[in-house]
N, C-alpha and C positions, 0 to 999 in steps of 0.2 A: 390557696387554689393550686392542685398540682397539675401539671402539664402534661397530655396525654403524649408518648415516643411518636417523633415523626418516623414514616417509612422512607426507607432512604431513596425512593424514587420520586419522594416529595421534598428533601434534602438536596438533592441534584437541581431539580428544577427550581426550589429558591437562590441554591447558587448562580445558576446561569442568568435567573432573571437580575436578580445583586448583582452580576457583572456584565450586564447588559446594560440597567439604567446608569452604574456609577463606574464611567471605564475608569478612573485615577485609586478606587478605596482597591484597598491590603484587605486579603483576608487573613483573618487570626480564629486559633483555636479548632484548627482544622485536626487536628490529631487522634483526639479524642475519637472523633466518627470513624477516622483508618482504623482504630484498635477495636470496633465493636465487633461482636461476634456476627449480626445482620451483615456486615460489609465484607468478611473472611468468607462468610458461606455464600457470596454472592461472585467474590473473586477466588472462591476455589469452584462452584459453577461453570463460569465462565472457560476457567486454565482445564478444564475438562472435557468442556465441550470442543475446545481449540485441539484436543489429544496433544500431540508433542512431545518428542523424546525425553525421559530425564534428562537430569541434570550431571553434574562431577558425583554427586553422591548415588546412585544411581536409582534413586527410589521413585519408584512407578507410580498410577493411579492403583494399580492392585494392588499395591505395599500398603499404602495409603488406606483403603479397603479395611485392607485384613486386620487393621490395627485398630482401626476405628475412625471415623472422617474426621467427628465430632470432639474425639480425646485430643485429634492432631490438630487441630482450629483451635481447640481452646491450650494448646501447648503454644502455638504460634502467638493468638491473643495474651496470654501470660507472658511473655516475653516483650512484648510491645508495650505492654501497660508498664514494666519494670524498667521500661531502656536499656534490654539487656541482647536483642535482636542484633546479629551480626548477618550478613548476606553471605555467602559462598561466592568461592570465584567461577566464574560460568566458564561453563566447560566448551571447550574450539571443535569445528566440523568446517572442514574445507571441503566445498565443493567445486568443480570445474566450472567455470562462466561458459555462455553460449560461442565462446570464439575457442572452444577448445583449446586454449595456451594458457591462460592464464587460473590461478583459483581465487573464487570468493569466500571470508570467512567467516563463519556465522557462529556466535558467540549465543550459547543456551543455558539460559539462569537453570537452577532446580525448578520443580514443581513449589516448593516452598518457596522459596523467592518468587517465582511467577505468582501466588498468589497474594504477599504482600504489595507486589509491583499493582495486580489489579486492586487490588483494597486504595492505595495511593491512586491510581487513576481514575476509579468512581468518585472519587471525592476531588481530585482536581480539574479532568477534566472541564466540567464543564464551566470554570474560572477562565478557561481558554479557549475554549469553544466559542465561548460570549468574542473576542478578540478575537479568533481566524476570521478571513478572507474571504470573500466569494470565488474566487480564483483559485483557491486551495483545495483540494478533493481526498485526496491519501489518507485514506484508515482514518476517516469522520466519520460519526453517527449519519447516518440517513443520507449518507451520500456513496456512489457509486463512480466506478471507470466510465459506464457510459455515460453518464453525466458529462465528466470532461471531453470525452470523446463528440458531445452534441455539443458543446459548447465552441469546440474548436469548428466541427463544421458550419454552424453558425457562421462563423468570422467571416469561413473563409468564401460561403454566398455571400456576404453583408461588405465584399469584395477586400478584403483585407489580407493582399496576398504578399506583401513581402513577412517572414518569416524569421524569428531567432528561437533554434531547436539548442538550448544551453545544456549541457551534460556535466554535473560534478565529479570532479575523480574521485573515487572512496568516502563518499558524502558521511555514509555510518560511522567511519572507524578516521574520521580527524574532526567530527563536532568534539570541538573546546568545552570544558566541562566549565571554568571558570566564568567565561561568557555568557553559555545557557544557565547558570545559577542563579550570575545575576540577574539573566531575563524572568526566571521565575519568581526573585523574591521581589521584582517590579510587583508585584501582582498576590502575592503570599507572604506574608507578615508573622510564620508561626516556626519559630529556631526549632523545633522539632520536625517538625516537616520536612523543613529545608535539609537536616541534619541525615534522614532518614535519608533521603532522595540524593545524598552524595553518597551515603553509601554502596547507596545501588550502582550508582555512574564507576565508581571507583573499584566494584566485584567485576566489573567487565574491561578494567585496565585505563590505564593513565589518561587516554584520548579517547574520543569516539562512543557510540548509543551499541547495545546489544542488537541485534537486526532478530532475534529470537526472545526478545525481551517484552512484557505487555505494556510495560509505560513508552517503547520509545520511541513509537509512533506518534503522541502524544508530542514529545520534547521537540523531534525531530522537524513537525509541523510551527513548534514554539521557536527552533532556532532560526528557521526560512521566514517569521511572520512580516519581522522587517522587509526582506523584497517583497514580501507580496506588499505591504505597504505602500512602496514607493511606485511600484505599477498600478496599484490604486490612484495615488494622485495622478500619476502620469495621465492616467485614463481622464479625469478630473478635470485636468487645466489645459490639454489639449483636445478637446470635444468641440465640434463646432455644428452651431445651430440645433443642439441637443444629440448629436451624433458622437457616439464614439468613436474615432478614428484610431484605438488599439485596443486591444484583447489580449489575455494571457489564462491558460491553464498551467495549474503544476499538480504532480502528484511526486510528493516525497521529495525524492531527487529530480526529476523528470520536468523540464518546466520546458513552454514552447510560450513563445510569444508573438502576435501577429500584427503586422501593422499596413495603413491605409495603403492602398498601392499606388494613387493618384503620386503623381511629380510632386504636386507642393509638400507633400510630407515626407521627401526622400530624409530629410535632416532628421524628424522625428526619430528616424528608425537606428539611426548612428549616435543620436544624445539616450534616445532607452540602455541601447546594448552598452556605452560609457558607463552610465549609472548605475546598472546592474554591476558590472563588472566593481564596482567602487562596494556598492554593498555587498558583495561578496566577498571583495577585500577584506574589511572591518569584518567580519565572522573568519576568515582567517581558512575561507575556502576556495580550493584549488578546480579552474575549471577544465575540463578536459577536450581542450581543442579539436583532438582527430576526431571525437564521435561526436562533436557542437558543429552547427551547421548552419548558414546563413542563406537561404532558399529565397526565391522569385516564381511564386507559380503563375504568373503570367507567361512562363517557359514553359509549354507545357510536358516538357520533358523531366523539369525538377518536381522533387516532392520533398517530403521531409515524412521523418513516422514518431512517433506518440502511444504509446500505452498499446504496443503490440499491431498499430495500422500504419500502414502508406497511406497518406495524404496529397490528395493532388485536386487541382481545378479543376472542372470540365462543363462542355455546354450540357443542357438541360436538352429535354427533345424538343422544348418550347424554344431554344436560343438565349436560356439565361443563365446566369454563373451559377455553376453548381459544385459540390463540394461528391470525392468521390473516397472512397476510405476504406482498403481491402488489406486482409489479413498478412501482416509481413511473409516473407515466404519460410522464414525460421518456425513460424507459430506449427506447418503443418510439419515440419521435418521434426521437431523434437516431439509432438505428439505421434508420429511413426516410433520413433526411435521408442517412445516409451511403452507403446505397443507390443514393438517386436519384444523388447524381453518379457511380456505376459505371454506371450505365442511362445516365445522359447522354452518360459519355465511351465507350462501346459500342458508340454506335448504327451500327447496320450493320454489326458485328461479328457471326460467328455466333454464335448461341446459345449454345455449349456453352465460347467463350471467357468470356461473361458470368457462367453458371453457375462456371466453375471458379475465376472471384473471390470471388463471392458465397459461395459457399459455408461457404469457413473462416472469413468472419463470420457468419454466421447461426450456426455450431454453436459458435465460440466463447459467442455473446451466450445462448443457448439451453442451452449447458453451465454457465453462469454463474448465468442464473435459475430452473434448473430446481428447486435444492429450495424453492424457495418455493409458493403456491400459483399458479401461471403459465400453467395452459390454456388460459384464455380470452385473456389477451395474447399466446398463443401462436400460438391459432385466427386471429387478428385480422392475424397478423403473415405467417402463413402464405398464408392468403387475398390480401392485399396480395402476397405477390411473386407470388405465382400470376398475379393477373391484368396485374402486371409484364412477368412471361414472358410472357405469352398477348400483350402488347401489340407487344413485341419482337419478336417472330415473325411477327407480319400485318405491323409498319411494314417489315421485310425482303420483305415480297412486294409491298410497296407497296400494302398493303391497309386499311380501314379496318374498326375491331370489336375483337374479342377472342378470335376465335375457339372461341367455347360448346360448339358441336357439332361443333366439325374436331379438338380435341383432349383428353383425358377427365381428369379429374382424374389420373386413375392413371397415366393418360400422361406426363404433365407430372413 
């Protein structure tokens, strides 16, 4: 009897279910399915649809293209099946951070390597997807920022106002490669895999995950799974009368923790923040105190922010605790800033080439903040390109103004 090929979206979901019923078994023999041609076409797909700059070598999607998709997947596949696959060193892009002083570095595999990275992630993930958290949200299947973002407000009705807003310093570039190995062969039992998977760790330098990499989202959530762990039990054995009396979101580096505001649990909130800090230790991660924040919104002066919002208490029109969450004030100024150089580099462009740039950022940034409370940043925001437009359109006639009464709101 021969056995008909599974498709690998029936591959993934016996993995996950196998590491769902059986948390302690090793998988083996995982190799094989990274090298098929199904999983290469799936994870060169994917590093496509993502677009993204080359790599050190500098070969494009259209290089790629013009040579043949299929000649190049099945050169990549030859190579894997021989263990003769070496990764590239990923090539450095520093960018300026939002405090304008300092830069962040982002470290970008090839298009080749990104798509071995995805071939490797289809097939492990979801060994560890079975194993995240409910508290975990950062670059998971079927999970979003607003997710964590409802979940925090949640808490923070469900009156659970004292706060630890924990900040890692350079979380990407000092995950210990030695540590996160071992967490993965807890769980992967196949020296091929494992063999592969340092060589990727080790194309982007002695410490630290690529932050432009497809697996390292994946690793990244693997190396944090530990605290979320121990906030799971916390949550566990401090519950009373089936009540939770702590909450925690994280995304990536980003974790916020909330706890009961009642007096009797002041200790809780000082034995959490020891504990975390201890598990932090033991991963050999560095927390960054200035931008970590110990908040009380029963002040209703403090807040704390999370995933791009200001978090704060407030009463309800009814007189009950409510949770209120408006767009940092950063979110709208570098969406200006990003603006104006589309207006800049425009100018004298018709109009409706400006609009058809603008646009898919405005609704991305506008789809993004919208469950929060964001009308007024909206109004603000809206207003501004308006009178954008309205400027772009007299400097085309060589005119000075804005034109108030040559064009009507509704026009525009």
């Amino acid at each position: 009897m021969i056995k008909s090929p599974i498709s690998l979206q029936e591959l993934r979901r016996k993995i996950y279910v196998k590491a769902k019923t059986e948390t302690q078994w090793k998988f083996w023999g995982l190799y094989v399915h990274i090298c098929k041609l199904e999983t290469l076409q799936e994870a060169y797909r994917m590093a496509k649809k993502n677009k993204g700059a080359p790599g050190i070598d500098g070969v494009t999607f259209d290089d790629i293209e013009a040579m043949g998709t299929e000649r190049y997947l099945q050169e990549i596949h030859t190579e894997l099946v021989k263990r003769e696959y070496k990764p590239k060193r990923a090539r450095e892009v520093k960018i300026p951070k939002p405090d304008g002083k300092s830069m962040r570095v982002l470290k970008i595999p090839t298009i080749r390597d990104r798509i071995v990275e995805g071939a490797i992630k289809l097939i492990v993930e979801p060994i560890f997807e079975a194993d995240f958290k409910d508290g975990s949200y950062g670059y998971r299947p079927k999970r979003k920022a607003a997710d964590a973002i409802i979940r925090v407000s949640k808490a923070i009705v469900s009156k659970k106002s004292r706060v630890i807003d924990f900040d890692l310093r350079a979380y990407f570039d000092t995950v210990r490669h030695d540590i996160l190995l071992k967490k993965i062969a807890a769980r992967i039992q196949d020296n091929e895999v494992l063999h592969l998977i340092k060589l990727m760790l080790k194309a982007g330098g002695k410490r630290g995950l690529c932050q432009g990499g497809v697996l390292s989202p994946v690793l990244s959530n693997l190396y944090l799974n530990t605290a979320d762990s121990m906030l799971e039990r916390a949550k566990e054995v401090t519950k009373t009368n089936g009540q939770y009396n702590l909450e925690y979101a994280r995304w990536a580096d980003d974790l916020v923790i909330l706890v009961d505001g009642f007096r009797k649990h002041a200790k809780l909130m000082k034995s959490v923040e020891i504990r975390l800090r201890e598990e932090l230790a033991k991963l050999d991660l560095t927390i960054n105190e200035d931008k970590s924040k110990i908040a009380d919104l029963n002040n209703r002066d403090d807040s704390f922010t999370f995933l791009g919002f200001e978090f704060r208490q407030m009463k309800t029109r009814n007189g009950k605790d409510g949770a209120r969450c408006t767009p940092k004030k950063t979110a709208a100024i570098k969406l200006r800033v990003k603006l104006k150089e589309i207006f800049k580099a425009k100018r004298g462009r018709p109009v409706t080439e400006v609009v058809a740039e603008i646009n898919p950022i405005l609704r991305g940034w506008v789809n993004y903040l919208r469950i929060g409370n964001s009308s007024r940043c909206f109004k603000n925001v809206e207003n501004w390109v308006q009178k954008k437009i309205r400027r772009h359109l007299y400097k085309a006639r060589q005119r000075t103004g804005f034109g108030w009464k040559r064009w009507s709101k509704k026009e525009l």
